[in-house]
N, C-alpha and C positions, 0 to 999 in steps of 0.2 A: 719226220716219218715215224709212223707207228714202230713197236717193239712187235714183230708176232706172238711175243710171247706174252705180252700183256697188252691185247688188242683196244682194252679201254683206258689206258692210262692216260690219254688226252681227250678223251670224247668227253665234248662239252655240256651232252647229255647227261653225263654221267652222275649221280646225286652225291654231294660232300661225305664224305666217310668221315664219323665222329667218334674219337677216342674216347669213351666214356669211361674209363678207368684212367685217364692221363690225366696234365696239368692242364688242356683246352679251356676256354671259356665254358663247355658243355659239360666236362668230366666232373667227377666227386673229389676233392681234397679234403682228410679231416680240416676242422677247425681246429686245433690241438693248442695252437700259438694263441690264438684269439680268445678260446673258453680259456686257456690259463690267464691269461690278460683283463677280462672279463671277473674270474675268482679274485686277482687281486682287486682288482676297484672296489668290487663290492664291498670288498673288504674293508679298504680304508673307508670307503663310505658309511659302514657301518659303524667302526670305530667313531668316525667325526658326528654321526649322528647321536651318538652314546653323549660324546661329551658334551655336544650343542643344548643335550634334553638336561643335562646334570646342569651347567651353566642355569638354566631358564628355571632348575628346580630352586637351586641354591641363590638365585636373586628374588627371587617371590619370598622363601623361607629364611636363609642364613641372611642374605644382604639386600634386604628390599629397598635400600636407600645407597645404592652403589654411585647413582649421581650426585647426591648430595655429599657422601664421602670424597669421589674424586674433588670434589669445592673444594672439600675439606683440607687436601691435599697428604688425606689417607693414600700410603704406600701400596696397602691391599687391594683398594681399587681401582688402582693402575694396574696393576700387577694382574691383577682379574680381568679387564676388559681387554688390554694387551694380549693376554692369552685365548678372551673367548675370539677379539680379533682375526689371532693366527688360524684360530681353527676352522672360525668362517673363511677361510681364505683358502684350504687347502677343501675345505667341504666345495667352496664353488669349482675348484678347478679340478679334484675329482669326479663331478657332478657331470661337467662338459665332459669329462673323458670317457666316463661309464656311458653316458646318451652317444657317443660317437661310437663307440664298438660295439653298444648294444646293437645300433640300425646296422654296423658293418655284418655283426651274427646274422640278425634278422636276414638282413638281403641273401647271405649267402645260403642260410638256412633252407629259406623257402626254394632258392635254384637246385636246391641237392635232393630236396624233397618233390620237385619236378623230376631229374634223373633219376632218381633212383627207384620213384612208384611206376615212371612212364606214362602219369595221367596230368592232365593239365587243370593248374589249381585256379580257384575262384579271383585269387590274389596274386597280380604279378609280384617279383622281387621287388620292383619300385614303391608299389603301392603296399606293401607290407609293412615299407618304412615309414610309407608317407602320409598314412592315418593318423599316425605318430602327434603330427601337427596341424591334423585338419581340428579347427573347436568344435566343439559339440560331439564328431563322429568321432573324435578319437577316446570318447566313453566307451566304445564299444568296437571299434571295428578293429584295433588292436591285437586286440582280445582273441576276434574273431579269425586271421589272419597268423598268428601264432598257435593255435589249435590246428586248423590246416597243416600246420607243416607241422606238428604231432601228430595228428592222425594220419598222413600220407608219407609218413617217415617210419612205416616197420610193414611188412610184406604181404599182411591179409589187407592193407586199404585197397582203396577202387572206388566207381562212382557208386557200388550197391554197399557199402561200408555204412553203418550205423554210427554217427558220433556218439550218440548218450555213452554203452558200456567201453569204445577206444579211449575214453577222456578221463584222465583221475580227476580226483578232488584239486591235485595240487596245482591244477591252472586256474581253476575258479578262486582258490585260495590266495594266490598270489595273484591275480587282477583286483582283487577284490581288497585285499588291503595295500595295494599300490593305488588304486582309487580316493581308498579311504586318508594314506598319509596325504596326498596330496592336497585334499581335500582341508584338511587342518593346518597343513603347511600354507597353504593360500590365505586361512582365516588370519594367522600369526603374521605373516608378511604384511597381509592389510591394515589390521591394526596397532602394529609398530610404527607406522607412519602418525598416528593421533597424538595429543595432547593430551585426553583425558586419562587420568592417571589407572581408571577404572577400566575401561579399553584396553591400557598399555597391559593391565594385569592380565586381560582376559585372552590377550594374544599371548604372553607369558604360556599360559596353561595350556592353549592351545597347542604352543610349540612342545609341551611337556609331554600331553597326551600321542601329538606329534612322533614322538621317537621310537616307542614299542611299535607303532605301525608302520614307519619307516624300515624300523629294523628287519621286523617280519617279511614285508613288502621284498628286500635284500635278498633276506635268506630262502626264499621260495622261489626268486628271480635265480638264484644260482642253481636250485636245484632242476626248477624248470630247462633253463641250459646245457645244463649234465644230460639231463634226462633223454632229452632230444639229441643233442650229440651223441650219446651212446646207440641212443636204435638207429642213428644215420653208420654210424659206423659198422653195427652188427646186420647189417641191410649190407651195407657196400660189400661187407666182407662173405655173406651170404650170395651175394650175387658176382664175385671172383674180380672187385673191383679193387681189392687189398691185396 
């Protein structure tokens, strides 16, 4: 039997009432745990990339015959490839850790950026991730898809919102040389597979040039991050969801 005093509390008519400042699947939680989780990766990934570019500089220059030394039964280039080894090793497995938290940010990013503007964006939270791995469109749709939840993550968006002056440089900046390491990284990984000694080099350099633009790529990727968590946060707490 009904309550008189709260006549709808079982009317099946009734529409779902959504916490939107709670822990619900609908409400805003900072990312706090994940962008600090996120700083670190990049981080080591940074560091492992420094060292993989220095490795690739100092075998072309210092030790351009590191196989034939190992023949050799040179100590140093054991000792060298042991360690550029280690560090391919911890570069792949921060690599997988940084792409799994980044899509974990992304999804949650873009659902906080529904909540919090009240408009519904181009990009569900799935498909924000999922460009990620489509070939070809994930040149750009990315891109596209994380702008979105920048510009619909601070309190003047809506659908009459103007992208050009909402968007700084630093998302063009950091897509743009996350394109670009990739881009060299792909060249390096392909022609380390060859025989030709002249190839091997030119992957070599590849990887060289490789590293400034990875690095970059990084450090724009974390600021981007910050950036967007911060107007999610000054939005939520604007709107009495903190």
């Amino acid at each position: 039997m009904m309550s008189p005093t709260d006549p709808q509390e079982h009317n099946p008519y009734q529409p779902p009432r959504v916490q939107m400042g709670g822990a619900g699947s609908d409400g805003y939680r900072p990312q706090n745990g994940t962008v600090g989780t996120l700083t670190v990766l990049f981080s080591i990934d940074i560091v492992c990339q420094l060292f993989l570019g220095t490795f690739n500089l100092v075998e072309l220059t210092v030790m351009p015959d590191v196989a034939a030394l190992a023949a050799a039964g040179d100590p140093s280039s054991f000792v060298f490839s042991l360690v550029e080894a280690l560090v391919g090793l911890l570069s792949v497995g921060a690599t997988i850790a940084l792409v799994v938290m980044f899509c974990v940010w992304v999804y949650r990013a873009n659902r906080h950026a529904r909540v919090l503007s009240g408009n519904v964006l181009e990009f569900t939270p799935g498909w924000a991730v999922g460009w990620f791995f489509v070939p070809f469109a994930n040149l750009y749709k990315p891109y596209q898809a994380v702008k979105e939840i920048y510009i619909y993550s601070e309190p003047r968006s809506g659908d009459d919102s103007s992208t050009g002056p909402l968007v700084p440089g630093l998302l063009p900046a950091w897509w743009g040389f996350w394109l670009a390491s990739n881009f060299a990284s792909n060249i390096e990984f392909r022609l380390s597979w060859t025989d030709d000694p002249a190839m091997m080099n030119a992957g070599l350099w590849a990887g060289v040039l490789a590293t400034p633009l990875a690095v970059a790529a990084a450090v724009l990727a974390m600021l981007v991050v910050r950036r967007i968590h911060d107007r999610q946060k000054r939005l939520a707490r604007d709107q009495g969801m903190l």
